[in-house]
C-alpha atoms as one frame of an Amber mdcrd trajectory, in Angstrom:
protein
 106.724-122.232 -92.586 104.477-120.570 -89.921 106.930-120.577 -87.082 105.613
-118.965 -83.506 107.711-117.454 -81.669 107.484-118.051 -78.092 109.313-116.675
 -75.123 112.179-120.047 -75.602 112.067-118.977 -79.831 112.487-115.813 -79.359
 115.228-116.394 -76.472 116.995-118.773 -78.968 116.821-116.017 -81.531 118.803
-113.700 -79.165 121.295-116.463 -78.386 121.879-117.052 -82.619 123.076-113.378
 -82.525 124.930-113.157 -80.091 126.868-116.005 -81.488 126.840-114.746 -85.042
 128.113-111.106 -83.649 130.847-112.905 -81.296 131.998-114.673 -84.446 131.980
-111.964 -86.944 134.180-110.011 -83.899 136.566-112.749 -83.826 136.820-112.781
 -88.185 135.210-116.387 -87.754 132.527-117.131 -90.386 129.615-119.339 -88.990
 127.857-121.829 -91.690 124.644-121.783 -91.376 122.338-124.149 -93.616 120.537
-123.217 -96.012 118.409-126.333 -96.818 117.500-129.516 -95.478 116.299-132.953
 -95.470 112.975-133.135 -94.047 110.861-135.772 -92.681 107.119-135.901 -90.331
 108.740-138.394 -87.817 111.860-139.538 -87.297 111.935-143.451 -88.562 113.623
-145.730 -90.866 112.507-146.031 -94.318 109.751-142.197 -93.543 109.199-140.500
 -96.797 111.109-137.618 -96.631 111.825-134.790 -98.564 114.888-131.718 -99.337
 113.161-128.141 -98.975 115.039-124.639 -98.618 115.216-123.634 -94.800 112.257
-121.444 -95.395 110.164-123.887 -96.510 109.692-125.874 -93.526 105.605-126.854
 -93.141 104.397-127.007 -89.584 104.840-131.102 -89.335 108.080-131.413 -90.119
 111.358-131.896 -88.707 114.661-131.249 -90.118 116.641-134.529 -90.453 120.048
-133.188 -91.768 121.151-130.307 -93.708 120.413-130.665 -97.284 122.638-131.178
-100.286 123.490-127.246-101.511 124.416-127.117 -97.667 126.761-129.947 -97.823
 128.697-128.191-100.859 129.284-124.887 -99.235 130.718-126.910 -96.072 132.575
-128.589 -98.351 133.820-125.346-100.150 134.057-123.377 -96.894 136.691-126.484
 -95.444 138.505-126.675 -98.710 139.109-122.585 -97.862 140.371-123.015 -94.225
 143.377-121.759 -93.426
């Protein structure tokens, strides 16, 4: 993944942590995903494809989180208090 980071990315970027630090304040734990299902358009029947966050090419969008992602939701709900 080749991301550039424009004034909106990198406004987005400050946004994500000042989320994550408001959370982490408040003894929340944010999920993030950590992989994906991946796709160059969004269509029925596209080939698509799971990939790690981090490997994300250029043309393509992410469709839903992937399945290791589902699992730790899964774990982290079965843990909620």
């Amino acid at each position: 993944m080749c991301a550039k980071p424009g004034a909106i990315g990198i406004e987005r970027a400050r946004i994500a942590r000042e989320i994550l630090a408001r959370a982490e304040h408040a003894g929340c734990r944010v999920v993030l995903p950590f992989d994906a299902q991946l796709a160059t358009e969004l269509a029925a029947n596209v080939p698509h494809r799971v990939a790690d966050i981090v490997d994300i090419d250029d043309d393509e969008m992410i469709l839903d989180i992937g399945p290791k992602s589902v699992r730790q939701v899964h774990e982290t709900l079965a843990d909620a208090k």
